[in-house]
Z-matrix of the N, CA and C atoms (Angstrom, degrees):
N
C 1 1.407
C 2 1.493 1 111.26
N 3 1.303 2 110.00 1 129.69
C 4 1.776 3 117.95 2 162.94
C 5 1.113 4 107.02 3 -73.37
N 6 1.349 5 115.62 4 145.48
C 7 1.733 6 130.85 5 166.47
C 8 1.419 7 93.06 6 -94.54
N 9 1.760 8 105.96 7 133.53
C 10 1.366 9 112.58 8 142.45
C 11 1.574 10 134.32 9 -12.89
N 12 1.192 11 121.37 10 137.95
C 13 1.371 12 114.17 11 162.82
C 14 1.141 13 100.86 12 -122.31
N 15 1.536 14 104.58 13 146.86
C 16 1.728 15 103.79 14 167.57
C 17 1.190 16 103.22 15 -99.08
N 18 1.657 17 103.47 16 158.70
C 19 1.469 18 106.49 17 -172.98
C 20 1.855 19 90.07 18 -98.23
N 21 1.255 20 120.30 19 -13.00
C 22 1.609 21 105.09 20 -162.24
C 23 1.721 22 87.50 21 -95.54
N 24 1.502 23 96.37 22 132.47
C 25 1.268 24 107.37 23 174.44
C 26 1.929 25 107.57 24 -76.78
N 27 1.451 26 116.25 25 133.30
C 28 1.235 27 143.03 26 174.15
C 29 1.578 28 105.86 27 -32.62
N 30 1.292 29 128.15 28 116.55
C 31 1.765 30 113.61 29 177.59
C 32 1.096 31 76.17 30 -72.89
N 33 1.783 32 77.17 31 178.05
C 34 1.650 33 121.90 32 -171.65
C 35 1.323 34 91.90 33 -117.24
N 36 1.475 35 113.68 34 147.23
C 37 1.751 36 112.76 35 168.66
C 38 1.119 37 81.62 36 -89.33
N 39 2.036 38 94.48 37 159.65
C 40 1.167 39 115.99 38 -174.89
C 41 1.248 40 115.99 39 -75.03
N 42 1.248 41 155.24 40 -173.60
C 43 1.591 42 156.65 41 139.15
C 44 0.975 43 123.36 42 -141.01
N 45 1.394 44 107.61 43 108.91
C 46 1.554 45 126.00 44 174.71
C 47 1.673 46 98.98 45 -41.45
N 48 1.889 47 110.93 46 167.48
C 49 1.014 48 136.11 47 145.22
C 50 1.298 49 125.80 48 -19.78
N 51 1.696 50 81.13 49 -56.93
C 52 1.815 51 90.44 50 -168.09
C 53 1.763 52 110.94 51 -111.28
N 54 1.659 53 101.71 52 38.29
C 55 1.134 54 107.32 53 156.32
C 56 1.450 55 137.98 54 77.88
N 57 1.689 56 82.51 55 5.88
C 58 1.629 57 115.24 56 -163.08
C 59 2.090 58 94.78 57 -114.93
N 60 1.195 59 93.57 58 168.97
C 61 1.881 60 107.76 59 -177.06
C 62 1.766 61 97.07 60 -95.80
N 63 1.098 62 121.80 61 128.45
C 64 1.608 63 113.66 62 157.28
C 65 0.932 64 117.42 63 -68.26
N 66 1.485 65 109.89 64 161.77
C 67 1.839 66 113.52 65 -171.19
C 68 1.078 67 122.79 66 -71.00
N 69 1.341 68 138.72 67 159.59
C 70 1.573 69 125.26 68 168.86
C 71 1.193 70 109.96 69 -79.98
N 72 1.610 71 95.59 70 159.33
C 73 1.298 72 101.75 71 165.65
C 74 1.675 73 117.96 72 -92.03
N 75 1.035 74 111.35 73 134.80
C 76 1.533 75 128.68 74 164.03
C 77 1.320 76 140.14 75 -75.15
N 78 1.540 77 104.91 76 -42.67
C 79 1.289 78 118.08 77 163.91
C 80 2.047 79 100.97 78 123.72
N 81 1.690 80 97.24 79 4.72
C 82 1.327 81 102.34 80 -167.72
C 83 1.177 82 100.13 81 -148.57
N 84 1.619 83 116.89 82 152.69
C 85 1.530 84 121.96 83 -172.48
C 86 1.606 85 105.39 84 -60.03
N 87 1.510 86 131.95 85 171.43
C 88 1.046 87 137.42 86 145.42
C 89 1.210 88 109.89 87 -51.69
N 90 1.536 89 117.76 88 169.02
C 91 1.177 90 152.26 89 -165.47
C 92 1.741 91 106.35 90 -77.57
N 93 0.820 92 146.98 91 68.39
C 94 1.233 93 133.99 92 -157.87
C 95 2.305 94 100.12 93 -109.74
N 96 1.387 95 92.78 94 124.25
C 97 1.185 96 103.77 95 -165.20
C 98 1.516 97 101.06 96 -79.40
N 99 1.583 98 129.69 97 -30.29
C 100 1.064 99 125.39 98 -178.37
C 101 1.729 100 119.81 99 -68.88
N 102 1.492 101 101.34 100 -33.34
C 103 1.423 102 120.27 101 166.48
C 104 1.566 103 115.69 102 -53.46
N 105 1.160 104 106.02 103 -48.23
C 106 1.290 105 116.95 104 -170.86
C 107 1.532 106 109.75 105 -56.13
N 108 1.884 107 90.74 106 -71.10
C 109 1.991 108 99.61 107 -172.17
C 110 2.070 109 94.08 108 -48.27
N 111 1.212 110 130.26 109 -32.39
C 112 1.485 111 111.31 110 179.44
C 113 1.465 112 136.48 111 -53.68
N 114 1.740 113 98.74 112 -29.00
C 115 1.531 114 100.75 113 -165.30
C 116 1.667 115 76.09 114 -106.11
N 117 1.233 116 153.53 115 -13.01
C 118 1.316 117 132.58 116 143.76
C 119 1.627 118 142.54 117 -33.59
N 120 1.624 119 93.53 118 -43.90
C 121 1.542 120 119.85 119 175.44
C 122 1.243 121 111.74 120 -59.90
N 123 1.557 122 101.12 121 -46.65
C 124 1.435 123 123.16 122 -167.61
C 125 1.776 124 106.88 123 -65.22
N 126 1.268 125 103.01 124 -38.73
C 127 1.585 126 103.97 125 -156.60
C 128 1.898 127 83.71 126 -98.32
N 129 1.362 128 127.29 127 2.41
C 130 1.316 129 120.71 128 162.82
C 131 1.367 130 127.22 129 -80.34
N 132 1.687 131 103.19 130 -35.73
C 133 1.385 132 136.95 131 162.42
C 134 1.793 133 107.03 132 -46.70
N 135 1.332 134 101.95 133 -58.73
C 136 1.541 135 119.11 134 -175.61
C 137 1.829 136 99.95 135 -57.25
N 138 1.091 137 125.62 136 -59.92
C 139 1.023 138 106.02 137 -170.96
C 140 1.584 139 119.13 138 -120.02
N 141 1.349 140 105.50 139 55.93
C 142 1.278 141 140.31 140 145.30
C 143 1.536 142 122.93 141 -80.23
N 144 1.639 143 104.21 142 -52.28
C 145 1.215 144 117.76 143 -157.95
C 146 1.647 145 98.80 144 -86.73
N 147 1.141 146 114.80 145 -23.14
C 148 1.705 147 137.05 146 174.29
C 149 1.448 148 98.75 147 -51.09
N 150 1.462 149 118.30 148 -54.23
C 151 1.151 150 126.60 149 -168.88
C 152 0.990 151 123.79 150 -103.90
N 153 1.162 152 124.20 151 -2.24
C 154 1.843 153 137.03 152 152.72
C 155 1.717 154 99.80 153 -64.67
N 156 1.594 155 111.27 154 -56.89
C 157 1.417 156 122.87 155 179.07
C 158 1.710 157 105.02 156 -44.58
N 159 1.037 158 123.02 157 -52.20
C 160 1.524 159 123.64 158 -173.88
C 161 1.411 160 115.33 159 -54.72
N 162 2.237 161 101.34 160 -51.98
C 163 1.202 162 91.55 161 -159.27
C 164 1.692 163 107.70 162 -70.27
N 165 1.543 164 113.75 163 -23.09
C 166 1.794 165 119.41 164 -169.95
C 167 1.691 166 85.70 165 -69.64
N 168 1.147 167 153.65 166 -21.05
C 169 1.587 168 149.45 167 -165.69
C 170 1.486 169 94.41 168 -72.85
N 171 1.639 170 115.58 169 -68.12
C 172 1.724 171 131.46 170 160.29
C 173 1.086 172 122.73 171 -18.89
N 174 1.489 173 101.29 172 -77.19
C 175 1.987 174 104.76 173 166.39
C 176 1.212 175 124.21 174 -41.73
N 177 1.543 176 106.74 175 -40.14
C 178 1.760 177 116.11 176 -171.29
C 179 1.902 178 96.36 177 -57.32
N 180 1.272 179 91.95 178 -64.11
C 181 1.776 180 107.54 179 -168.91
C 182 1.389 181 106.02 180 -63.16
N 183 1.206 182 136.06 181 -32.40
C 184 1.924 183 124.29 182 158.42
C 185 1.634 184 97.27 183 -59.94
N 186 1.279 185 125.74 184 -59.29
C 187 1.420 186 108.00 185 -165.77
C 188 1.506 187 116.81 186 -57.23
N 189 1.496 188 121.00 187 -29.06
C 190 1.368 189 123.03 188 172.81
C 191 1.403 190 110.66 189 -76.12
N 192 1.311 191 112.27 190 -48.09
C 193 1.864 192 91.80 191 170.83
C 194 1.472 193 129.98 192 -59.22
N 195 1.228 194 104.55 193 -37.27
C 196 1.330 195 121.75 194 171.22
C 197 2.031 196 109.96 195 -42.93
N 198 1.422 197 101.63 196 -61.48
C 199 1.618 198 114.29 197 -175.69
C 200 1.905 199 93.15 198 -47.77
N 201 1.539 200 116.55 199 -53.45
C 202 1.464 201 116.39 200 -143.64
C 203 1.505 202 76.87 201 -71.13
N 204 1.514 203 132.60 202 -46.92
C 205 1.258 204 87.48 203 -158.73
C 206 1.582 205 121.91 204 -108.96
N 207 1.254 206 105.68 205 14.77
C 208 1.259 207 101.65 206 136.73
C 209 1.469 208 142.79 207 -63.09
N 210 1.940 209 120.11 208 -1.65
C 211 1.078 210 135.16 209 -154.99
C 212 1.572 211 91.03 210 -121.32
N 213 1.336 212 99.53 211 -26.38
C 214 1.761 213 94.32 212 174.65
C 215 1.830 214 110.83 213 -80.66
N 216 1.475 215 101.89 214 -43.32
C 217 1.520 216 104.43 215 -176.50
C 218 1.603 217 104.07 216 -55.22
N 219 1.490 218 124.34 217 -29.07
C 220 1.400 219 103.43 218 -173.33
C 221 1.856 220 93.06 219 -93.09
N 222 0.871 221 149.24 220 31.77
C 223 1.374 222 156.09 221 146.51
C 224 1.599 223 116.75 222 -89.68
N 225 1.419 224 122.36 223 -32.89
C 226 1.166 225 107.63 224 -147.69
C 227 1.725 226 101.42 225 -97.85
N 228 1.698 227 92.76 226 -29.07
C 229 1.332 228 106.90 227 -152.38
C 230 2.194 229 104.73 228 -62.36
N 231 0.940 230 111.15 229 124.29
C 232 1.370 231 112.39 230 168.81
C 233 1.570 232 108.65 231 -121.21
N 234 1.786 233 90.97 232 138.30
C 235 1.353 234 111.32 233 175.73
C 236 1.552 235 105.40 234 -122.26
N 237 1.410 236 119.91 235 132.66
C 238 1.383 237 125.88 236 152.89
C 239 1.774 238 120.18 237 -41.76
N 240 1.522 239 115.31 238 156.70
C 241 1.102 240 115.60 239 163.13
C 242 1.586 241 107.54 240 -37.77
N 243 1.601 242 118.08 241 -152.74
C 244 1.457 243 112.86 242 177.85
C 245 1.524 244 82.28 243 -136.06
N 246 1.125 245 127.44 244 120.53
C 247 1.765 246 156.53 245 143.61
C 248 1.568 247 121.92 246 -28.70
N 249 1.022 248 118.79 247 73.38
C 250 1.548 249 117.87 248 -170.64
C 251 1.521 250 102.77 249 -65.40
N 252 1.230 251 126.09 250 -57.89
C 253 1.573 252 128.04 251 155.41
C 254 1.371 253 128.43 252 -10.47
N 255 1.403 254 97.91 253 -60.20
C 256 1.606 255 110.05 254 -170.17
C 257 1.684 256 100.12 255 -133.75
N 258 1.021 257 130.58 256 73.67
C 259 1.216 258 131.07 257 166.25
C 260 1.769 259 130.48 258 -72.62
N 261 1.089 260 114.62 259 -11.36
C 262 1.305 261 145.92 260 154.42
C 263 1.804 262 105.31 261 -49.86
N 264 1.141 263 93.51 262 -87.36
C 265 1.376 264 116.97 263 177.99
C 266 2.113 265 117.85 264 -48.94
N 267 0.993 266 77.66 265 -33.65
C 268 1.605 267 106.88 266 177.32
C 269 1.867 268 108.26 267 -68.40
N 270 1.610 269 91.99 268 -45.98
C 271 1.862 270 83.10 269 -177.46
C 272 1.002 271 108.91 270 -97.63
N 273 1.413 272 125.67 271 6.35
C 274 1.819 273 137.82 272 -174.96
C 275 1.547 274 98.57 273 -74.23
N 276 1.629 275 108.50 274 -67.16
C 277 1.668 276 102.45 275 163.06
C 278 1.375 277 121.57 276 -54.12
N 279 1.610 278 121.70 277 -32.15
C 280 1.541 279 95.23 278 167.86
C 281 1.414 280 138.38 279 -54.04
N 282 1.310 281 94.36 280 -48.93
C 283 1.594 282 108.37 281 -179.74
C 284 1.647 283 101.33 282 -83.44
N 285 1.326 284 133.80 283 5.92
C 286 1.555 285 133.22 284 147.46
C 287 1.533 286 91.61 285 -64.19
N 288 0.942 287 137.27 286 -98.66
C 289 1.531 288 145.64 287 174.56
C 290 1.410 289 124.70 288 8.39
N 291 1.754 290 105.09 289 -47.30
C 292 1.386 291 118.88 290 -151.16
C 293 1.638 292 89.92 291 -94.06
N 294 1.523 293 120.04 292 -33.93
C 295 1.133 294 132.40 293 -169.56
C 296 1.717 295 112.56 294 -82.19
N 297 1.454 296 105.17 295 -46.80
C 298 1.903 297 110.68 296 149.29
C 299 1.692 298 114.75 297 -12.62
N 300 1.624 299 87.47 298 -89.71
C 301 1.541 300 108.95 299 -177.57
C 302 1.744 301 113.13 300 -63.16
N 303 1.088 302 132.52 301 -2.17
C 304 1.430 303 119.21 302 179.83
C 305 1.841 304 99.20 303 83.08
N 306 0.753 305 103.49 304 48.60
C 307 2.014 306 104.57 305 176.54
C 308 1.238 307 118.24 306 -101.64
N 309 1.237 308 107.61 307 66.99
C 310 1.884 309 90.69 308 176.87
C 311 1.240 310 116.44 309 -106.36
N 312 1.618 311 127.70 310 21.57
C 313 1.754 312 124.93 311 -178.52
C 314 1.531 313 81.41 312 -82.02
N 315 2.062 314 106.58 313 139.47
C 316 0.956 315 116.48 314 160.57
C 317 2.042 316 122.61 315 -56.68
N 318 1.655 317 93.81 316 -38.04
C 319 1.186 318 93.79 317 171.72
C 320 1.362 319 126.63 318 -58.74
N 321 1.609 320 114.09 319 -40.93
C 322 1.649 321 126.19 320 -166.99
C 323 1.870 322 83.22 321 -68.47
N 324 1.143 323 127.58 322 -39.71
C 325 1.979 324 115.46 323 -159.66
C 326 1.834 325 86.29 324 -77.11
N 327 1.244 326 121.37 325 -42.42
C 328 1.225 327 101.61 326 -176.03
C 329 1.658 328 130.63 327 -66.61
N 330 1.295 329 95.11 328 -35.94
C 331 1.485 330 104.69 329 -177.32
C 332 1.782 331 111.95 330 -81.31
N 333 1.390 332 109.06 331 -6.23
C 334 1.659 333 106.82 332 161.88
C 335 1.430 334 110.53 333 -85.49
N 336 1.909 335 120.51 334 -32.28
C 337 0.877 336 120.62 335 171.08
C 338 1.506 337 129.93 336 -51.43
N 339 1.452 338 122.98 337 -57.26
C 340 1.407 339 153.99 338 163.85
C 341 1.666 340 94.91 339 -27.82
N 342 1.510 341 102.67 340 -71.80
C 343 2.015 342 119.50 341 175.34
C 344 1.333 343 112.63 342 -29.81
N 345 1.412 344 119.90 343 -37.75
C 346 1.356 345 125.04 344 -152.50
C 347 1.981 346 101.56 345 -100.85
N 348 0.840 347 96.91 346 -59.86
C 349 1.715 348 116.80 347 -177.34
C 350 1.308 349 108.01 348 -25.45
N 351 1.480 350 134.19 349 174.25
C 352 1.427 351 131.01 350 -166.32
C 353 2.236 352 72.23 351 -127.81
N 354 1.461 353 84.68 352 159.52
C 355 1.566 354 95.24 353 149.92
C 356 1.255 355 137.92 354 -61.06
N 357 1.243 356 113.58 355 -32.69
C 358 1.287 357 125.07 356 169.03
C 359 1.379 358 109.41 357 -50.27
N 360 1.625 359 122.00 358 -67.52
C 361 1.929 360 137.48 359 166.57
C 362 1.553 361 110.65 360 -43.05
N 363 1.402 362 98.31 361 -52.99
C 364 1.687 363 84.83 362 174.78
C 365 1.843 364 130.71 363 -62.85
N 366 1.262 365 90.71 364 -33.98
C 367 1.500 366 81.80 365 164.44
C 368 1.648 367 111.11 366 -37.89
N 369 1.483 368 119.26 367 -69.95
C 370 1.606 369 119.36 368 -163.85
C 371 1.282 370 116.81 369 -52.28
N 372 1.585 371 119.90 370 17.12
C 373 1.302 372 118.34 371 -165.24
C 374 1.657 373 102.68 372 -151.88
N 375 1.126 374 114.10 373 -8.04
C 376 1.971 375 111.59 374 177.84
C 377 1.155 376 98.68 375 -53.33
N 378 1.389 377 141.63 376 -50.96
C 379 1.607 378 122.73 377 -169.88
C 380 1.522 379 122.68 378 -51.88
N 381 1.388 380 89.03 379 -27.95
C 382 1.994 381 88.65 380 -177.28
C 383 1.498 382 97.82 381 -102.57
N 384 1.769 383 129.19 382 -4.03
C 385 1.935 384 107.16 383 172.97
C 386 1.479 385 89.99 384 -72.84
N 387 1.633 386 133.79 385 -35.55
C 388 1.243 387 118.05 386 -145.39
C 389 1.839 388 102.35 387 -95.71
N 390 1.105 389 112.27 388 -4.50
C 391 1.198 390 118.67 389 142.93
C 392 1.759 391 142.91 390 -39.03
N 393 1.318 392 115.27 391 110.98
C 394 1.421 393 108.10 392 161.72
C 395 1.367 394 143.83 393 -88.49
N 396 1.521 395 106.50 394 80.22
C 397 1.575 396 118.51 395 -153.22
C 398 1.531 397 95.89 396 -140.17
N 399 1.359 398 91.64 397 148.20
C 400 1.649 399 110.67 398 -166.55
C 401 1.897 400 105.65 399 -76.60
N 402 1.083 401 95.58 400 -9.98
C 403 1.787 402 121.60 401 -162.63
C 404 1.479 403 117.67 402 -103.78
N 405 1.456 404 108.08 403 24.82
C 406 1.485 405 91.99 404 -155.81
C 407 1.319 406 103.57 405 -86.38
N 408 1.501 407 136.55 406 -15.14
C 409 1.493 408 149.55 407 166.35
C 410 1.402 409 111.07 408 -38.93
N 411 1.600 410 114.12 409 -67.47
C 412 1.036 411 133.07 410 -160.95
C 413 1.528 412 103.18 411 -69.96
N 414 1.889 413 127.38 412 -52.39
C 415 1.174 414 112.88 413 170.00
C 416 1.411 415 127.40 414 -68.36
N 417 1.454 416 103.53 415 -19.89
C 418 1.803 417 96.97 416 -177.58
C 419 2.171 418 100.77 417 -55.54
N 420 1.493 419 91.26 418 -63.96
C 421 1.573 420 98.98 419 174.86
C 422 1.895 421 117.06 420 -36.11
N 423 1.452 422 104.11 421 -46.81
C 424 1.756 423 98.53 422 -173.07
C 425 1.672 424 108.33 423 -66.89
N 426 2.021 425 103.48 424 -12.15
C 427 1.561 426 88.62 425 -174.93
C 428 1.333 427 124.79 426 -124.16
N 429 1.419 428 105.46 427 14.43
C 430 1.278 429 128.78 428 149.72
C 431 2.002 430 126.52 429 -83.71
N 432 1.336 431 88.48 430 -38.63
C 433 1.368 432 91.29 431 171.32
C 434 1.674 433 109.16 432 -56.12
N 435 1.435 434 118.20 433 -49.22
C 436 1.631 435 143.75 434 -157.40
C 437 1.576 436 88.54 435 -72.38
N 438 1.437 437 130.65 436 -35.82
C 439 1.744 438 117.25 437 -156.47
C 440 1.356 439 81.98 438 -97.92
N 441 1.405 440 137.81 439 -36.42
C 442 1.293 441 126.23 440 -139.23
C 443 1.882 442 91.91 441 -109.67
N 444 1.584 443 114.24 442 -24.79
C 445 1.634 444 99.67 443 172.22
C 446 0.903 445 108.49 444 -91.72
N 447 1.700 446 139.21 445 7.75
C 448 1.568 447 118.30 446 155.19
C 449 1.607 448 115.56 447 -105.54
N 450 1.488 449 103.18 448 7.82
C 451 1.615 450 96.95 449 160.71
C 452 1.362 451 129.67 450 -90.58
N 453 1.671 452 107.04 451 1.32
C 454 1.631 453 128.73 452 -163.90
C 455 1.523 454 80.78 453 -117.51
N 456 1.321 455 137.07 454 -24.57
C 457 1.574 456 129.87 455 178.82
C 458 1.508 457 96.08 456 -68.41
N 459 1.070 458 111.92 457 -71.91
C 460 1.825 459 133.21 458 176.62
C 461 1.429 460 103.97 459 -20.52
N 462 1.325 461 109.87 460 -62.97
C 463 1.914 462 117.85 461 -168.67
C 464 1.564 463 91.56 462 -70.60
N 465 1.256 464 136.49 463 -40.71
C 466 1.227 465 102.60 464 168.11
C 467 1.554 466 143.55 465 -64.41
N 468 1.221 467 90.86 466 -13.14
C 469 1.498 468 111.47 467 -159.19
C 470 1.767 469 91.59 468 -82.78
N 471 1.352 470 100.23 469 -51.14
C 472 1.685 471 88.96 470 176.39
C 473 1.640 472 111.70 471 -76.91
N 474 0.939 473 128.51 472 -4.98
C 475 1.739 474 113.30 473 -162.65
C 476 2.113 475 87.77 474 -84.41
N 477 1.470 476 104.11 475 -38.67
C 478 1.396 477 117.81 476 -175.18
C 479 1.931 478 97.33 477 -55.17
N 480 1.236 479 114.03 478 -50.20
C 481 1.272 480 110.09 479 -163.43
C 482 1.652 481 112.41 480 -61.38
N 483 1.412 482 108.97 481 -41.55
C 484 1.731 483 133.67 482 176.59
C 485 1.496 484 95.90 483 -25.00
């Protein structure tokens, strides 16, 4: 039997200069590590900023709930006239009210207080609005209670004498 001959002569691998094979081709760049960590950075960058975007979306939406319901508490809150009779009883529902809505700035109880009052009441109390004191709630109340429970002491005192 004859063996085949081929007519295509056998390549030769190539040989570099330096004695070495060049790389194959693949059909795709090498591996390049510097390339790589870039579009890494990049896509770290990317969803960084994703999540910066979310959390300022968050903040936005606490600060808007926050406004509404602070916009409801100054809606909801009801105060009675002010009770010269029973002034006691009178700031019991206030501070029911203040405690309802979540009110505990001395300023916010004073400045609903002030809102509510007739001119006549505020007079007994201009020395302490024009005041700069962290307290002005608490004294308006100790000196209204004080004018108005010894004028309800008084009316008893005469109705007893009659």
């Amino acid at each position: 039997m004859e063996q085949a001959v081929s007519l295509r002569p056998k390549p030769q691998p190539q040989i570099l200069q330096n004695g070495k094979r060049p790389p194959r081709d693949h059909g795709f760049a090498p591996y390049d590590p510097m390339e790589s960590s870039k579009y890494v950075k990049e896509d770290r960058k990317q969803q960084l900023f994703v999540f910066l975007e979310k959390m300022d979306d968050k903040k936005e939406h606490a600060r808007i709930e926050a406004e509404s319901t602070q916009e409801i508490n100054k809606v909801s809150i009801k105060i009675p006239p002010f009770w010269t009779d029973k002034p006691e009883i009178w700031f019991y529902q206030v501070e029911a009210q203040f405690n309802i809505n979540a009110i505990t700035s001395e300023e916010t109880e004073f400045n609903y207080l002030i809102a509510q009052l007739e001119p006549k009441y505020i007079e007994n109390v201009w020395d302490i609005i024009t005041l700069d004191s962290k307290f002005k709630y608490t004294e308006s109340k100790t000196r209204l209670l004080n004018i108005f429970k010894d004028s309800e002491s008084v009316r008893i005192k005469n109705l007893s004498q009659e």
